[in-house]
Phi, psi and omega in degrees: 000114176276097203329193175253331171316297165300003193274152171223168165197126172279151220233122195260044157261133161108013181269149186260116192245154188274344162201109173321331175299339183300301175303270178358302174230062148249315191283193150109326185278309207286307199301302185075044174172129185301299180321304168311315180280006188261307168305313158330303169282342181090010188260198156277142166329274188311352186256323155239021136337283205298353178289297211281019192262290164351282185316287170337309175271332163284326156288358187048031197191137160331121171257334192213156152260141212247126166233185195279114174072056176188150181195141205224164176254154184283186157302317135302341190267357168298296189300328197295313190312310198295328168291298183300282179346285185319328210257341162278323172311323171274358166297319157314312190294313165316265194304344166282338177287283166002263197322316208281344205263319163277021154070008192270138158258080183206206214046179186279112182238157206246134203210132189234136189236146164272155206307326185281290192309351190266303176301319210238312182267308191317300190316265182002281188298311202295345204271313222261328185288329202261317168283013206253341174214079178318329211271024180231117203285145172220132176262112140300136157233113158255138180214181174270189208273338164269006162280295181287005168297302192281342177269357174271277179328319199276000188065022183235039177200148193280337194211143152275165172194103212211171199245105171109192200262135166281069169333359182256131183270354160283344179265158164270162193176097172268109185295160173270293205187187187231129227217098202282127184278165141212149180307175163211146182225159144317129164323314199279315187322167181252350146340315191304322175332270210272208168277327189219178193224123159292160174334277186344304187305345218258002188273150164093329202286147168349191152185101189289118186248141156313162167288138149357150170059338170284143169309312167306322151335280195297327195251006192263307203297340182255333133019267163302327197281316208289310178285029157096342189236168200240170132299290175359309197285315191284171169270108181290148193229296166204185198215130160200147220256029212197154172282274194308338148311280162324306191285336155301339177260337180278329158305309208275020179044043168263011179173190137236146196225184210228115216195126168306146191260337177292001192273318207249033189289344205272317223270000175290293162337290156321319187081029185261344154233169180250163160207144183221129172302143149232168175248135351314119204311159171230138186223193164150167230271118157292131193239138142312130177217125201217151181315148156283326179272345220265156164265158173287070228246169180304321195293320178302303205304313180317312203260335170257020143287323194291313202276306121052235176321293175318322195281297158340288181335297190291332188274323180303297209282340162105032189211000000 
């Protein structure tokens, strides 16, 4: 279940579509609430009552059952949902060809990050990218990495950019650069004492975790599988669900966690945490991640070059 906060739905007011009902009740199918796709669209409730009503008397059929707070689709509105997908997607595909064939670099693409790569890389790259082609819109959704894995599989974000390894073979999936994991401690802990810290050493101690389903998670956890160890093995001190979470409980010496070394430069500074490499190091790959099928239009290809080139940028410089 993909929270609702990570839902995005694009939203095709003022596209001259060969019938606005279409667009109507296809957001209205994705939502599954009249209310949402009126938001979604910029529109009025009753205005898109009144489309999909429309839509109904030219099918002579039901499209969706209306139960109390709740609307679900028949069987025709199934068949109906499956044709509208089909029929913006190929609208999309028409205008994105159209631009790429006049050079033109602009519109929109919808791009989902899991939380460390969204707080610490994206701004930057996503910053530098927007002055170098203003005319070009970007939606970010942040979630962790297997909500943003599935919005990708669901077709409903144009590109992921997520922490660890991908397992779907329908995906296209491009390492970025590569992201040295580290302990991070209080100063007073006795971790902090040496230069590196082994697996070993991390059993019995507090120990602070990501939730479930984050990509830091998942690489910390095979991690442990590869040495020999468990979660199990470690003292869960606490599950928390944000990099700025983690870091906070671990100053305030409620564990030591495991955390990208790109998170942590200011509090390095300060001098309110330590981070020690362990050993054996750990690292893994931030990937671009996109349908093998989906087209390819100028504007995706412009932004995964851009980013592209940044990443390259950052791995010369060691950050």
């Amino acid at each position: 279940m993909i929270p609702a906060t990570c839902y995005y739905l694009h939203s095709f007011a003022g596209k001259p579509m060969s019938d606005r009902r279409i667009q109507v009740f296809h957001a209205v199918a994705r939502l599954l609430s009249f209310t949402k796709a009126a938001e979604a669209l910029n529109m009025t409730q009753p205005a898109v009552t009144f489309q999909i009503r429309q839509l109904e008397e030219d099918f002579n059929t039901r499209l969706f059952d209306r139960g109390h707070n709740k609307i679900s689709l028949t069987e025709a509105g199934a068949r109906v949902f499956e044709y509208s997908d089909r029929i913006i997607a190929l609208y999309e595909e028409m205008e994105a060809s159209v631009r790429q064939l006049t050079g033109e670099v602009s519109g929109a693409l919808t791009v989902g990050a899991s939380t460390t790569i969204a707080e610490y890389l994206l701004p930057s790259l996503l910053g530098r990218f927007k002055e170098r082609y203003p005319e070009m819109s970007i939606s970010l959704t942040v979630a962790n990495t297997e909500s943003v894995v599935h919005l990708v599989e669901e077709n409903e974000i144009d590109l992921g950019v997520v922490e660890g390894g991908v397992s779907n073979k329908l995906l296209l999936v491009e390492t970025c650069l590569m992201d040295e994991l580290v302990v991070i401690a209080h100063p007073a802990q006795e971790l902090a004492a040496g230069n590196s810290v082994a697996v070993q050493q991390l059993v019995g101690v507090p120990f602070v975790f990501r939730e479930a389903g984050s990509g830091t998670r998942e690489v910390i956890s095979n991690f442990l599988i590869t040495h020999g160890l468990g979660e199990r093995d470690l003292n869960k001190s606490l599950e928390l669900g944000s990099p700025e979470a983690i870091k906070g409980a671990v100053e305030a010496g409620l564990g030591v966690s495991i955390v990208s070394r790109a998170i942590i430069g200011k509090e390095l500074k300060l001098g309110t945490l330590i981070a020690r490499s362990l050993d054996p190091p750990l690292t893994r790959p931030f990937s671009f991640v996109r349908q093998r099928q989906k087209f390819r239009h100028g504007v995706m290809e412009e932004l995964l070059e851009f980013a592209r080139d940044y990443c390259r940028a950052r791995e010369r410089v060691g950050s």
